[in-house]
Structure formats: structure tokens, C-alpha cells
C-alpha positions as CSV (number, residue, x, y, z in Angstrom):
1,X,153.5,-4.2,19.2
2,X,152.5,-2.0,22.3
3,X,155.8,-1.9,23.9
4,X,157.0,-0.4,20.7
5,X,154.0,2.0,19.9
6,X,154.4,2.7,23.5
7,X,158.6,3.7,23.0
8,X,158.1,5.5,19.6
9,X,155.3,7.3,21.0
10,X,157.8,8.2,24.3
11,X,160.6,9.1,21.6
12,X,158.1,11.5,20.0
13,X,156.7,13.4,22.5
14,X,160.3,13.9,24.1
15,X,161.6,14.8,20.1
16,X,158.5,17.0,19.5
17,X,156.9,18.3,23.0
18,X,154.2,20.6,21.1
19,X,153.1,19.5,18.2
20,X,150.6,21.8,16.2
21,X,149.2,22.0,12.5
22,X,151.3,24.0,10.8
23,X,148.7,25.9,8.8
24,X,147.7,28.8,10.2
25,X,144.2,29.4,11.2
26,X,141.4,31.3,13.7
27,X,138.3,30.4,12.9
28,X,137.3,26.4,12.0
29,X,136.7,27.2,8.9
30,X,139.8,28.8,8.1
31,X,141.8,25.1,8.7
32,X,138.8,23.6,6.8
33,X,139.9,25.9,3.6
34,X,143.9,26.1,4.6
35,X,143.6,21.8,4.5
36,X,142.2,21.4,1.2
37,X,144.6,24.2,0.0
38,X,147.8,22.4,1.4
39,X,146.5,19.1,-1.7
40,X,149.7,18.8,-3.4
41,X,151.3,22.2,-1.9
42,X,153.3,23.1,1.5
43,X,151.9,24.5,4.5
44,X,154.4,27.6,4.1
45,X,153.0,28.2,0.7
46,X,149.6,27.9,1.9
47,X,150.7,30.1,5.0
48,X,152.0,32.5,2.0
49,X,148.4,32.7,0.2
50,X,145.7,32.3,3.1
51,X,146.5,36.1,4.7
52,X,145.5,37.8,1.6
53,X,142.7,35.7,0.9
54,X,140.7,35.7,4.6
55,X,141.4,39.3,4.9
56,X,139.6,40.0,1.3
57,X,136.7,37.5,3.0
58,X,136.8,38.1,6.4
59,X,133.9,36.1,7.7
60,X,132.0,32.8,6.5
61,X,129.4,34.0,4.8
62,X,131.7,36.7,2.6
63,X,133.4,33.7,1.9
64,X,130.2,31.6,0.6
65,X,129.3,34.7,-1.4
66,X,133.0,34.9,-3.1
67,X,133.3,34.7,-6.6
68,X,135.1,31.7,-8.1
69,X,136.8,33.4,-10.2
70,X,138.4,36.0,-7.7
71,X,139.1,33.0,-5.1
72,X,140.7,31.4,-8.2
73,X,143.1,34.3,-8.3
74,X,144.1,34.7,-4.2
75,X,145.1,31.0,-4.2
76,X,146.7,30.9,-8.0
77,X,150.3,29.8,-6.7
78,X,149.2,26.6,-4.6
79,X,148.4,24.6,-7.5
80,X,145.0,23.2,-8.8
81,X,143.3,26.2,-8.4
82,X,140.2,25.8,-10.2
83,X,139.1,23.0,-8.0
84,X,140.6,24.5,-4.8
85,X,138.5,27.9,-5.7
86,X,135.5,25.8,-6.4
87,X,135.4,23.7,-3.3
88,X,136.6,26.6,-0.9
89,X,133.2,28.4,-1.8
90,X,131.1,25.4,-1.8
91,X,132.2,23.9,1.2
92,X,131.1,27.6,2.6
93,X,127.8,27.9,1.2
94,X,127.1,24.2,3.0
95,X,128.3,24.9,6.5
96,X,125.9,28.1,6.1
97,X,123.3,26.0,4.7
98,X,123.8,22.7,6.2
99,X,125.2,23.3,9.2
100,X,124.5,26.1,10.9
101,X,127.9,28.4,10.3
102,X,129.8,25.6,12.2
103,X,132.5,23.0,10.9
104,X,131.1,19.9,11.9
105,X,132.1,17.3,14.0
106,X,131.4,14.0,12.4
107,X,133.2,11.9,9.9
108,X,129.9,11.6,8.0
109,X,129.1,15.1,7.9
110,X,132.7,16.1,7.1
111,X,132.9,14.1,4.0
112,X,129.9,15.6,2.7
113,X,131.6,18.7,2.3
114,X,133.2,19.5,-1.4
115,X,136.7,19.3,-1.2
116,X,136.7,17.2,1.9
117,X,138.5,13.7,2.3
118,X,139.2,11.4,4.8
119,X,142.7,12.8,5.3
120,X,141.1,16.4,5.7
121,X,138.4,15.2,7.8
122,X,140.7,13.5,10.2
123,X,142.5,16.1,10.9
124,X,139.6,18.8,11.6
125,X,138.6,15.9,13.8
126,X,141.6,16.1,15.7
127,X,142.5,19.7,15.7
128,X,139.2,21.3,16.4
129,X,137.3,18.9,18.1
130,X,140.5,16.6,19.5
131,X,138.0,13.8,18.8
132,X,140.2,10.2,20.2
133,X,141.2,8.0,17.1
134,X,141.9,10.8,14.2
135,X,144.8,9.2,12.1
136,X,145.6,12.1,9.9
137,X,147.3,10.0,6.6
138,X,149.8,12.1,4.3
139,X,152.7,11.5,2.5
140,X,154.8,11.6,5.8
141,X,153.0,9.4,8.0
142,X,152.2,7.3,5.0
143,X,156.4,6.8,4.3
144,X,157.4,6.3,8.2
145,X,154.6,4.2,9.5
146,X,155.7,1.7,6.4
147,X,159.3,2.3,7.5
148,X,158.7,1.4,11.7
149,X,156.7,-1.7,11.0
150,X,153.7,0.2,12.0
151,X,152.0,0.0,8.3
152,X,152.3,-2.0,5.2
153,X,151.2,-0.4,1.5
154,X,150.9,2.9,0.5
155,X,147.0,3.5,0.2
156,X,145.8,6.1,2.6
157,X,142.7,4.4,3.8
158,X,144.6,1.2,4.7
159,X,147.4,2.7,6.5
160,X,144.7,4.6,8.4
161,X,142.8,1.3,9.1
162,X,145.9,-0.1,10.3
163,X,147.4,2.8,12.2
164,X,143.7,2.7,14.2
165,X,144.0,-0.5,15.1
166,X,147.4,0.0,17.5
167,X,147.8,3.3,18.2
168,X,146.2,4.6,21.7
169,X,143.0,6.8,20.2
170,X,144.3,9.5,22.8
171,X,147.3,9.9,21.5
172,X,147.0,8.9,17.5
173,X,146.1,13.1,15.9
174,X,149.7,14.3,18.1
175,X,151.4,10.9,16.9
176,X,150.5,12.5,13.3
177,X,151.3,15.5,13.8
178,X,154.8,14.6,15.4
179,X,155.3,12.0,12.4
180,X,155.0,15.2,10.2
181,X,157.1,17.1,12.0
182,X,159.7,14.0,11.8
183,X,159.0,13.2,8.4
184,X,160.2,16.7,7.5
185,X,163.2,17.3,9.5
186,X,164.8,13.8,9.6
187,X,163.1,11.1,8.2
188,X,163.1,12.0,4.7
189,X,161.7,10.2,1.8
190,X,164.9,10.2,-0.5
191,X,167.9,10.7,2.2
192,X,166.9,10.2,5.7
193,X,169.3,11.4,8.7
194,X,169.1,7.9,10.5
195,X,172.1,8.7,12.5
196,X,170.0,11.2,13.8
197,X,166.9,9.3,14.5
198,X,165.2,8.8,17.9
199,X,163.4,6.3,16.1
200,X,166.0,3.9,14.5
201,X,165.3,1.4,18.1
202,X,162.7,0.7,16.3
203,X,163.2,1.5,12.0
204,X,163.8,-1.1,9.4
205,X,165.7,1.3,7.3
206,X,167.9,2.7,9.8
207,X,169.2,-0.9,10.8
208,X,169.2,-2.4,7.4
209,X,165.9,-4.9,6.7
């Protein structure tokens, strides 16, 4: 199993040389609200909505002091507003409140935060604070892992438990964000280009099991 994490990690990196988040972001906090935005919605809808609303809020604590309702309005088109809008302002008020203005930096502390998972926390993890071992599990990661042998089952927590467990902690937040950037351009969920795979060496799908 490490020769081939080691050669789809190789294929990756040579595939995708610069992987970053494709939400778009300048303060911590901004990815924090950008993530739990991007539930069930694309990063270039989120990218479509967040301009609007951090301009109207502008700072942390204008954000914490937002109304609902308003915030319910400025992120309308990315679905599941009223829970987003909630959990956007209350995750604010407790980063004032709990933790000094600042995003923290701990699993436990993260998942504190309304709105806040383990796939969200992971990835604040690994983007702001490029903490070793953050296994960011979406849809895409979820779908190719299963397909390379690297993960079996579809339950987020599991496929995280199991990705941990052989991927170098170094290198496991850029394998996700790669795996993304893969799942999107090639490795599809219903028609997957596996002609055009760096990874078929090592895919099930692309030779036939």
C-alpha cells in the first residue's frame, strides 16, 4: 500500500503542482463562512455570493452583529439558507466570544462551532494552520479513494479514518485538494475520462474490477 500511495501521490503532484481551495477568502474567517456555504453548493456559486456579502460585513464583529434575516438574503442562491444564515452569524458571535476574534486551531474547538463538521474542520485545519493529517472528506475524495483501493464505503468519517491511516500526514490536506481537483476534471462520478487518467496504474474502474 505505500508504493502505491507513494505513485498516486507522485502522479498528483505532477497532474496538479498547486493545489489551493477553491473558495476564495482573506481573512480565516471568511473560509470558515465560504466552507459551510459550499454544503450542497459549488465553490463558483459560493465565489458568486461571498463578494457581496463580506463587503456588506466587512470585519468579524459586523458579521456577529448581522441580522439573520439580511444574511439570509446575500446567500439566498446557495441553497439551505436559513441554516447557512444562522450558523454564519453564530459561528461569529463564538470566535468573538470564545475565542478571541481567531479561527481556532483544534479539532475540538472547531467542532464547537455552529455549522462546523468534521469535513469543514479538516479543511480549516489544513488550509490555515497546514496542521499534518487533515483528510478533508467530500463527495470527490469520498468517490476516488473507493475507486483506487484506497477506501471502502461511503460514510465520511470512515473514509477519513481509513485515508489517515496510509496517507503520509504531510502530504494528506494537498492529496485532498488534488483529489478534488481530479474528481472534477477527470474522474467523474457518472462518466469518468479513464483514458485520460494519470491514475488508472492504480484504478479499479479504469482497468475493469
Amino acid at each position: 500500500m505505500e508504493e502505491k500511495v507513494n505513485g498516486l501521490i507522485a502522479a498528483l503532484k505532477e497532474a496538479y503542482p498547486d493545489p489551493q481551495c477553491a473558495l476564495h477568502y482573506q481573512k480565516d474567517y471568511e473560509l470558515m463562512i465560504s466552507v459551510r456555504l459550499s454544503a450542497q453548493c459549488t465553490d463558483a456559486r459560493v465565489n458568486e455570493v461571498t463578494p457581496a456579502l463580506f463587503a456588506e460585513y466587512p470585519t468579524l464583529e459586523a458579521m456577529a452583529g448581522a441580522e439573520i434575516g439580511r444574511v439570509e438574503e446575500l446567500v439566498h442562491s446557495c441553497g439551505f439558507y436559513k441554516h447557512k444564515a444562522r450558523d454564519i452569524v453564530l459561528a461569529c458571535q463564538m470566535l468573538l466570544s470564545d475565542y478571541g476574534g481567531k479561527v481556532p486551531g483544534t479539532m475540538e474547538e472547531l467542532l464547537r462551532l455552529p455549522g462546523v463538521g468534521r469535513k469543514t474542520a479538516n479543511l480549516l485545519l489544513g488550509d490555515l494552520y497546514q496542521t499534518p493529517g487533515s483528510v478533508v472528506c467530500d463527495t470527490h475524495c469520498i468517490r476516488i479513494s473507493n475507486r483506487l483501493g484506497l477506501a471502502v464505503g461511503k460514510e465520511p468519517e470512515k473514509v477519513e479514518k481509513q485515508l489517515r491511516a496510509v496517507l503520509p500526514p504531510e502530504e494528506s490536506s494537498a492529496f485532498c485538494h488534488r483529489i478534488v481537483l481530479h474528481g472534477r476534471a477527470v474522474c467523474t462520478a457518472r462518466s469518468p475520462k479513464c483514458g485520460q487518467c494519470t491514475l488508472s496504474p492504480w484504478c479499479s474502474m479504469a482497468n475493469g474490477n
